[in-house]
Backbone atoms as SQL, in Angstrom:
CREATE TABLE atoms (id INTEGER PRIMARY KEY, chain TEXT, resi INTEGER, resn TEXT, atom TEXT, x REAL, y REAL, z REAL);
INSERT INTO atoms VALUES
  (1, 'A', 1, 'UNK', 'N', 39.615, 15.949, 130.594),
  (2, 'A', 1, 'UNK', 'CA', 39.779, 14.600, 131.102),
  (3, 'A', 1, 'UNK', 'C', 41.269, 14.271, 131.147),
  (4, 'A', 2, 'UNK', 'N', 41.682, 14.046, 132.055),
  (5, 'A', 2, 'UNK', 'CA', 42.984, 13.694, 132.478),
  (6, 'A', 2, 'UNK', 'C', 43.459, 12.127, 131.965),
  (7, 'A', 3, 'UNK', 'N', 44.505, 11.965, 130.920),
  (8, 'A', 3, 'UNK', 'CA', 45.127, 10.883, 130.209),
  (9, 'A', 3, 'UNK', 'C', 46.545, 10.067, 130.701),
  (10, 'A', 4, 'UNK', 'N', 46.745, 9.100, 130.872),
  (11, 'A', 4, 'UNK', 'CA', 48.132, 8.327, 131.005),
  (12, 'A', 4, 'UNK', 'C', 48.880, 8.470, 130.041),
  (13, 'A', 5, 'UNK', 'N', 49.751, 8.693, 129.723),
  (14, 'A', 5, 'UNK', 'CA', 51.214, 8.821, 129.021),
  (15, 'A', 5, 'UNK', 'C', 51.326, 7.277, 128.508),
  (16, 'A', 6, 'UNK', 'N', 51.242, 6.529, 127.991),
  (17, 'A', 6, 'UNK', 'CA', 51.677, 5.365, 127.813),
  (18, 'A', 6, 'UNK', 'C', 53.460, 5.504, 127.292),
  (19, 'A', 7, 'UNK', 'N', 54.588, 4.650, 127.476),
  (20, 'A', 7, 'UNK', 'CA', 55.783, 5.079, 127.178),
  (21, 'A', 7, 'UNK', 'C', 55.920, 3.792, 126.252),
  (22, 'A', 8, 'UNK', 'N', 57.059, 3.754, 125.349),
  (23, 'A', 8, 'UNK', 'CA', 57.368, 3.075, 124.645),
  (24, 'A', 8, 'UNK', 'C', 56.890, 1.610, 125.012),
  (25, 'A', 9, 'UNK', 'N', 57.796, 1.016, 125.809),
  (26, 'A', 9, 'UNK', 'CA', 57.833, 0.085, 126.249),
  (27, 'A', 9, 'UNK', 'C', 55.924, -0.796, 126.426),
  (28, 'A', 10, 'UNK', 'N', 54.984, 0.422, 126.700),
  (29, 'A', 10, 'UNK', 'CA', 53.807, -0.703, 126.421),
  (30, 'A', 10, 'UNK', 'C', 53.464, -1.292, 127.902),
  (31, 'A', 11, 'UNK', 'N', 53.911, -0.768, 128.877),
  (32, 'A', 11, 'UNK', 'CA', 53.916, -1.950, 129.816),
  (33, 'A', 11, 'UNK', 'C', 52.382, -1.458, 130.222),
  (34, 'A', 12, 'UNK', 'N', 51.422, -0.962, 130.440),
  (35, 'A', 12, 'UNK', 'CA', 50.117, -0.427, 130.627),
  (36, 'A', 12, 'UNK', 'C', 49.273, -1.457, 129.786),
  (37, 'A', 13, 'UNK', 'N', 49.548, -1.451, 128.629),
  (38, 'A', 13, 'UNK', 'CA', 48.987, -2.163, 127.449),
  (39, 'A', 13, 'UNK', 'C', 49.383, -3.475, 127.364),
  (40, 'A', 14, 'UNK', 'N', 50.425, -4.049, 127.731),
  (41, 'A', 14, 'UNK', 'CA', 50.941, -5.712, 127.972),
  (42, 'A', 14, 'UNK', 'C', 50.018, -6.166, 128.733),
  (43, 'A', 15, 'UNK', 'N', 49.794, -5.030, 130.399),
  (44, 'A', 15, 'UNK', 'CA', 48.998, -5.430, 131.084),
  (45, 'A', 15, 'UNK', 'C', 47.684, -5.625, 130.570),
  (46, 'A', 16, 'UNK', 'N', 47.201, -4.894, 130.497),
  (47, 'A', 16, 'UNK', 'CA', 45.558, -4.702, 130.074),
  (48, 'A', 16, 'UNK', 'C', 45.375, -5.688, 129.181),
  (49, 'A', 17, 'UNK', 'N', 46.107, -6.253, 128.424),
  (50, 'A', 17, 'UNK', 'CA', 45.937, -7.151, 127.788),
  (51, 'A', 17, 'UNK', 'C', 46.311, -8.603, 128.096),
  (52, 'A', 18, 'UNK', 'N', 47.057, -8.530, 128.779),
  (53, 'A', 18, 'UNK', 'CA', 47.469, -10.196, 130.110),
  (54, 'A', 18, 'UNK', 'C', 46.022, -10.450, 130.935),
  (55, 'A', 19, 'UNK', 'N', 45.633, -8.993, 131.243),
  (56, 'A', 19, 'UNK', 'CA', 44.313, -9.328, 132.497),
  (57, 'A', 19, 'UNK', 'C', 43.035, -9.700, 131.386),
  (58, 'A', 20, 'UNK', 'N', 43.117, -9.095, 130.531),
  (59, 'A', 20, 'UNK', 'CA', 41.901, -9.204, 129.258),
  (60, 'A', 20, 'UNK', 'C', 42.235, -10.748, 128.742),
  (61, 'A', 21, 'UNK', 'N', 43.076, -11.335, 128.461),
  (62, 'A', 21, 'UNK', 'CA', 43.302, -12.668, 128.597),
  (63, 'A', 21, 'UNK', 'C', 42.552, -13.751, 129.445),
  (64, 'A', 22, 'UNK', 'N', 43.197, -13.068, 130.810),
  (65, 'A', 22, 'UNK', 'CA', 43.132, -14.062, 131.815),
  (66, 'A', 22, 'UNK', 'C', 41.475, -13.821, 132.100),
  (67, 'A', 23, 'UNK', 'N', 41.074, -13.102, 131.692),
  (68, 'A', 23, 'UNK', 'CA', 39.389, -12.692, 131.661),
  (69, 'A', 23, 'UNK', 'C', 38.597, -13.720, 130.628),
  (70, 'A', 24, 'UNK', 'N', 39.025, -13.672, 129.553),
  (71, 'A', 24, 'UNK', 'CA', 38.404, -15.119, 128.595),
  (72, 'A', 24, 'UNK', 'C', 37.794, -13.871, 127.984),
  (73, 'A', 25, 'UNK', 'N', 38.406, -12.544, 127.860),
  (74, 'A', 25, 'UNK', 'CA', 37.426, -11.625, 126.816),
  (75, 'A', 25, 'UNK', 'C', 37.904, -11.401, 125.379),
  (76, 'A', 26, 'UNK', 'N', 37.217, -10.963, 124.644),
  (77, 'A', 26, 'UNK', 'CA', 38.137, -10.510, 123.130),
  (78, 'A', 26, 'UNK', 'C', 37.620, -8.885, 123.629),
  (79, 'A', 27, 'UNK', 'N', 38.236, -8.054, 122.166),
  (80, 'A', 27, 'UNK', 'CA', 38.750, -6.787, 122.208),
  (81, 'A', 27, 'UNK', 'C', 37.311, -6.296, 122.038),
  (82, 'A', 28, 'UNK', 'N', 36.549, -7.019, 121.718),
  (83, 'A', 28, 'UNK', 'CA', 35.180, -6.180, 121.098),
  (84, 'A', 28, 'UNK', 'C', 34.161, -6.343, 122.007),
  (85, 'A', 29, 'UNK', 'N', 34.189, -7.361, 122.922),
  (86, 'A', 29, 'UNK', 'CA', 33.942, -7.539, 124.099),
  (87, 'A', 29, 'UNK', 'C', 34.189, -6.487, 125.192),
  (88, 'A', 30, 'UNK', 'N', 34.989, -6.518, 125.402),
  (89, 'A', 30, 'UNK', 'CA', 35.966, -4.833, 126.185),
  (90, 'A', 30, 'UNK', 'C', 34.681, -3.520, 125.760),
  (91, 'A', 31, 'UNK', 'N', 35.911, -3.879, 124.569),
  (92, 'A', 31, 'UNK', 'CA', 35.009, -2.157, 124.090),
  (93, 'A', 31, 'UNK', 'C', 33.295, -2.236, 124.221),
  (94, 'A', 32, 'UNK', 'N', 32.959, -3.098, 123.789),
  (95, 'A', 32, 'UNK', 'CA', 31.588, -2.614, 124.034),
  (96, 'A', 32, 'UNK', 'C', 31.170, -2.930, 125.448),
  (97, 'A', 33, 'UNK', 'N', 31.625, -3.250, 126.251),
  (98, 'A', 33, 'UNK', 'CA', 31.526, -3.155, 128.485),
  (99, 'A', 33, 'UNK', 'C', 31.963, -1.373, 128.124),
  (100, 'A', 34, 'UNK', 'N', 32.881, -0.825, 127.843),
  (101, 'A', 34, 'UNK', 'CA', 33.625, 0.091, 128.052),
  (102, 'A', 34, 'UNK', 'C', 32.727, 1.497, 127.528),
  (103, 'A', 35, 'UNK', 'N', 31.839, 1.041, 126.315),
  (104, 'A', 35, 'UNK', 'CA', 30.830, 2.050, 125.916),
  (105, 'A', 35, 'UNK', 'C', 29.415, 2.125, 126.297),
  (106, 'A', 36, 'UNK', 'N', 29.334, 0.657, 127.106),
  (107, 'A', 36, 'UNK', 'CA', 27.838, 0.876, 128.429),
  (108, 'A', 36, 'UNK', 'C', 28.268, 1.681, 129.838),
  (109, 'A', 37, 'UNK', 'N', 29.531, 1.572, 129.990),
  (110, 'A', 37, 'UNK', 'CA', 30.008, 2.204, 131.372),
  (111, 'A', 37, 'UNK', 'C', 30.118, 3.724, 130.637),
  (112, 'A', 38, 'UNK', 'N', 30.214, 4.418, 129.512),
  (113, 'A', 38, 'UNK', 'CA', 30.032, 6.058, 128.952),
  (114, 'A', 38, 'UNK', 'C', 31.296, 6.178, 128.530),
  (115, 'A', 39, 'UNK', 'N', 32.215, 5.119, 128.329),
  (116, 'A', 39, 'UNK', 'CA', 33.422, 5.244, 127.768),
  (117, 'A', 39, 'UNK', 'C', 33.255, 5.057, 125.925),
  (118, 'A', 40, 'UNK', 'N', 33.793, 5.763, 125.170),
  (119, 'A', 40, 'UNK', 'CA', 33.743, 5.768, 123.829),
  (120, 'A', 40, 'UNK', 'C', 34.889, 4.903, 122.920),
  (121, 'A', 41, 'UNK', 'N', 35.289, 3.795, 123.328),
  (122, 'A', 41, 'UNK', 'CA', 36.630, 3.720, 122.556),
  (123, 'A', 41, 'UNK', 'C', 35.860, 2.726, 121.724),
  (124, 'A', 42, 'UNK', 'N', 36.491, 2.878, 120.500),
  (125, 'A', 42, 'UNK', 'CA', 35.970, 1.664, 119.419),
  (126, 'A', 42, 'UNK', 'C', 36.774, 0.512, 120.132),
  (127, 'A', 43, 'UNK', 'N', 36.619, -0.952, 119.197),
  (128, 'A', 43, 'UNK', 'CA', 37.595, -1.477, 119.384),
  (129, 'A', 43, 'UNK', 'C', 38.595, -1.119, 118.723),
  (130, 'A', 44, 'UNK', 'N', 39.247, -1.111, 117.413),
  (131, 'A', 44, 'UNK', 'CA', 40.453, -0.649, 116.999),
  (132, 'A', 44, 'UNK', 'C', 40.926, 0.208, 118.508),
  (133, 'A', 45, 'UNK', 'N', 40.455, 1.608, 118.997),
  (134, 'A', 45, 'UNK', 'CA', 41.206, 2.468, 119.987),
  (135, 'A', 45, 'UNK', 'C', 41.182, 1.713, 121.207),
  (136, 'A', 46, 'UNK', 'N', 40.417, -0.003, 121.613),
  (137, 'A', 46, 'UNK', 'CA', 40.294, -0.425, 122.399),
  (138, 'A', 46, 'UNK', 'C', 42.265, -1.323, 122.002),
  (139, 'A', 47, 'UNK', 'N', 42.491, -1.566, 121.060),
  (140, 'A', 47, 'UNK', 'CA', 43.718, -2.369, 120.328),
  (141, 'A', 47, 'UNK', 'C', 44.573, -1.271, 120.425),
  (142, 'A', 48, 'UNK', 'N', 44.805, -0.159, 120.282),
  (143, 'A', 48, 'UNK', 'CA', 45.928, 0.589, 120.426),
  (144, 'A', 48, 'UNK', 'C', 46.024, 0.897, 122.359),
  (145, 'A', 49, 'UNK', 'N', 45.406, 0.921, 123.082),
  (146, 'A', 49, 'UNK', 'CA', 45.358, 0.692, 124.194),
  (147, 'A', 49, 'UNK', 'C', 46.093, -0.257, 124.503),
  (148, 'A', 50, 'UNK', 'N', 45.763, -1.683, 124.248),
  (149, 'A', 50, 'UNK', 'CA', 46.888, -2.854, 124.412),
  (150, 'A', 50, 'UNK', 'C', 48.166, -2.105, 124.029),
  (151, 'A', 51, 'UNK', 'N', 48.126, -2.485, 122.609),
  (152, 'A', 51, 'UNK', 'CA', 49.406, -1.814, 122.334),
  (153, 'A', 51, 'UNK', 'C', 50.550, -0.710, 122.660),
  (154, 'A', 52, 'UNK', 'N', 49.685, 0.275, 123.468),
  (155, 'A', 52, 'UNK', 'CA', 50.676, 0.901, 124.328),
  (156, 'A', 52, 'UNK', 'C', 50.686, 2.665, 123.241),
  (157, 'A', 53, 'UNK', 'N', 50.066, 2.370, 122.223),
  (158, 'A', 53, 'UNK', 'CA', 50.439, 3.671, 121.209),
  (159, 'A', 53, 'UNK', 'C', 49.232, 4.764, 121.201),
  (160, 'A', 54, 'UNK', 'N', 47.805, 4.394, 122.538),
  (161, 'A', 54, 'UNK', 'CA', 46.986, 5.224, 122.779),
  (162, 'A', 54, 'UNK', 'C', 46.908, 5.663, 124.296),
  (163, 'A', 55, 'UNK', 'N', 47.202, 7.369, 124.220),
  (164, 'A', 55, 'UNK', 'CA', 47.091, 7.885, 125.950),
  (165, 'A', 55, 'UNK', 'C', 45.900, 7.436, 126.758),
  (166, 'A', 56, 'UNK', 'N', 45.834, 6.450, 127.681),
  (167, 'A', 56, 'UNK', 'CA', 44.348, 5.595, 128.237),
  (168, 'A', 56, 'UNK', 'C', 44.255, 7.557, 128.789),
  (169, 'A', 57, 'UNK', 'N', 42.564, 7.090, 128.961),
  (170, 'A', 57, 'UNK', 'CA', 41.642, 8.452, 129.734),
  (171, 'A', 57, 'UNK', 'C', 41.657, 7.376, 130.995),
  (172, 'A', 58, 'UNK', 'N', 41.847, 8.139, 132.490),
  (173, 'A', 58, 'UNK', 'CA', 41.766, 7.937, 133.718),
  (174, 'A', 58, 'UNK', 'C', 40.444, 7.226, 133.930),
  (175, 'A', 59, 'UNK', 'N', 39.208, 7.985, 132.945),
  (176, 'A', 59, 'UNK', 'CA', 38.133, 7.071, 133.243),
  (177, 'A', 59, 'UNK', 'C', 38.244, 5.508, 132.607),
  (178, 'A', 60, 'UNK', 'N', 38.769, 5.547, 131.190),
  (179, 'A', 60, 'UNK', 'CA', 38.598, 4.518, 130.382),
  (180, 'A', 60, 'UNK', 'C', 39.459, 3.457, 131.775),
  (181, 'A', 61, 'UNK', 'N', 40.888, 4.102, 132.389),
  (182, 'A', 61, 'UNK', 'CA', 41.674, 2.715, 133.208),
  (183, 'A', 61, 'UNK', 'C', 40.830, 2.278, 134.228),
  (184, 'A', 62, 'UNK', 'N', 39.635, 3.306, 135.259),
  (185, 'A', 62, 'UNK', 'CA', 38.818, 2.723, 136.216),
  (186, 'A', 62, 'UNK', 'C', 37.934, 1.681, 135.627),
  (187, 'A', 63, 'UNK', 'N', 37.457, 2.071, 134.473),
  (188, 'A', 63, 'UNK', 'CA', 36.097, 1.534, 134.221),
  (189, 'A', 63, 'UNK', 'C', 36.818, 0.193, 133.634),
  (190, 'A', 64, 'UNK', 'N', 38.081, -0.113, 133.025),
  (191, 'A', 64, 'UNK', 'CA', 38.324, -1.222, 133.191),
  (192, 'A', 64, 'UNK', 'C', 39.001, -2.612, 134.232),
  (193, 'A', 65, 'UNK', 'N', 39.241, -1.735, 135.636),
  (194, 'A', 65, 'UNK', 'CA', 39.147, -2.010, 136.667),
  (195, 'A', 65, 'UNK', 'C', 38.163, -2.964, 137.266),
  (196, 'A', 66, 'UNK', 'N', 37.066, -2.084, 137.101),
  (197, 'A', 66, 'UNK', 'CA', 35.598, -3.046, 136.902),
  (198, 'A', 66, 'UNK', 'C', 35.085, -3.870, 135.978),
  (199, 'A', 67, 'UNK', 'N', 35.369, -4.216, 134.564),
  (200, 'A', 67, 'UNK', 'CA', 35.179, -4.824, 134.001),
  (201, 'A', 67, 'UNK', 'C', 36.343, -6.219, 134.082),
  (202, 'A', 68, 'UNK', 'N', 37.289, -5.838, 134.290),
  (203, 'A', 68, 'UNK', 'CA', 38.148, -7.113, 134.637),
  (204, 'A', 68, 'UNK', 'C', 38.139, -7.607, 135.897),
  (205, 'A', 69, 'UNK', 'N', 37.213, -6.826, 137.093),
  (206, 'A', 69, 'UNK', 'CA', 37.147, -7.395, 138.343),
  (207, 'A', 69, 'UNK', 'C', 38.335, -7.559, 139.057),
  (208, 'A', 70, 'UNK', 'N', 39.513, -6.331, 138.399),
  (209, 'A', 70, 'UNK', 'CA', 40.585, -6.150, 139.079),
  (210, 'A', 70, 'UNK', 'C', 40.738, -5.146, 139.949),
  (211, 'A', 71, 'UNK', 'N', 41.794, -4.947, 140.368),
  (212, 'A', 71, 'UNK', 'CA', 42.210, -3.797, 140.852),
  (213, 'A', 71, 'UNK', 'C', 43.622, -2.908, 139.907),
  (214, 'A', 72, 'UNK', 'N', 44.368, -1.977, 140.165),
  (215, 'A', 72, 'UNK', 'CA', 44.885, -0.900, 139.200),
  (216, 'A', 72, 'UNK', 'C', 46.528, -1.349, 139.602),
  (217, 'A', 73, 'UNK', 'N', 46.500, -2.077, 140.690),
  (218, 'A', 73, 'UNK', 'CA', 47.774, -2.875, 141.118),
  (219, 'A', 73, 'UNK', 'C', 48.198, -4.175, 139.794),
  (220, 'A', 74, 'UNK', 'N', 47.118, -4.352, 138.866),
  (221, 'A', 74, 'UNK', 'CA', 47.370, -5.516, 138.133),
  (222, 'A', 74, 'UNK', 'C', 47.813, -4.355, 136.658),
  (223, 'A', 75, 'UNK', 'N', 46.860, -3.541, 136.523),
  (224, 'A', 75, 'UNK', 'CA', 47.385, -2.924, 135.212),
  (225, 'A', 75, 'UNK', 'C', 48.532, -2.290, 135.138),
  (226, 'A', 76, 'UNK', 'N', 49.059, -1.819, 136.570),
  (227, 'A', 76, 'UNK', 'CA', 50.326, -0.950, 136.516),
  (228, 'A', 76, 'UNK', 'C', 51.476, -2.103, 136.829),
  (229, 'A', 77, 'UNK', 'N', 51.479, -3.565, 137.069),
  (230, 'A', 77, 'UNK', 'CA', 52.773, -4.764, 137.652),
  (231, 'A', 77, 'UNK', 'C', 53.577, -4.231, 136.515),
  (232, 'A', 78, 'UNK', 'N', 54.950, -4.288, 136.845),
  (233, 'A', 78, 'UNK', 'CA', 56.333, -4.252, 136.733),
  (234, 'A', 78, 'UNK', 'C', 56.638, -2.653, 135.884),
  (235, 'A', 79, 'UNK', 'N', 56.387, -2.093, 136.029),
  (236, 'A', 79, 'UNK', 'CA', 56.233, -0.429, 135.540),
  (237, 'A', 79, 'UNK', 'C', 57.136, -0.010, 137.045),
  (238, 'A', 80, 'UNK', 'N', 57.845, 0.354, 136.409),
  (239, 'A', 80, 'UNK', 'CA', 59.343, 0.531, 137.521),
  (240, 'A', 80, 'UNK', 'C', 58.962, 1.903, 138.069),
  (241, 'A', 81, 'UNK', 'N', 59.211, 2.290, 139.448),
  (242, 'A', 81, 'UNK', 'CA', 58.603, 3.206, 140.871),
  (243, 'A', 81, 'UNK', 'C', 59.548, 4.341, 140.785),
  (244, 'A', 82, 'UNK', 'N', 60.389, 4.290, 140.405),
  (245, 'A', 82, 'UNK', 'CA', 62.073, 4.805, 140.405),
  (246, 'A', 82, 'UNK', 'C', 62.170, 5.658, 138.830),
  (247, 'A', 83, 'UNK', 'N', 62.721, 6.889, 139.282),
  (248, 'A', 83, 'UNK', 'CA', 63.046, 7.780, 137.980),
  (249, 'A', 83, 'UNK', 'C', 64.741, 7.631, 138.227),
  (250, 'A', 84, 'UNK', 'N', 64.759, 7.271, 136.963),
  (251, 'A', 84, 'UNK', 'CA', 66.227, 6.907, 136.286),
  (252, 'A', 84, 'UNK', 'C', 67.053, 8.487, 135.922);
């Protein structure tokens, strides 16, 4: 299963957690949408996700795509396009 790199900075996890906000969800909420769609993350690994200090699985970022009724344009905003 193919994983995201999360980098210091968190910006994956700021997001996911701005849209999980603006959703009116808590973390345990998430996680358990996230383990009816065949995704396994507890909440705690649903909280290091925010935080930026767990590699998301490609499935875990779709399937929360659908649970926030977003699109992948909202989890990736201001994550700079350009290699320095």
């Amino acid at each position: 299963m193919q994983k995201i790199r999360q980098d210091r900075s968190g910006n994956i996890g700021q997001n996911i957690r701005r849209v999980r906000l603006a959703a009116g969800m808590t973390q345990d909420e998430v996680a358990a949408k996230l383990q009816l769609m065949g995704c396994d993350p507890s909440r705690s690994v649903y909280s290091q996700m925010e935080c930026g200090t767990y590699n998301i699985r490609v499935r875990e970022l779709a399937a929360l795509t659908i649970i926030f009724h977003t699109d992948y344009n909202a989890l990736f905003e201001g994550i700079a396009t350009e290699i320095e």
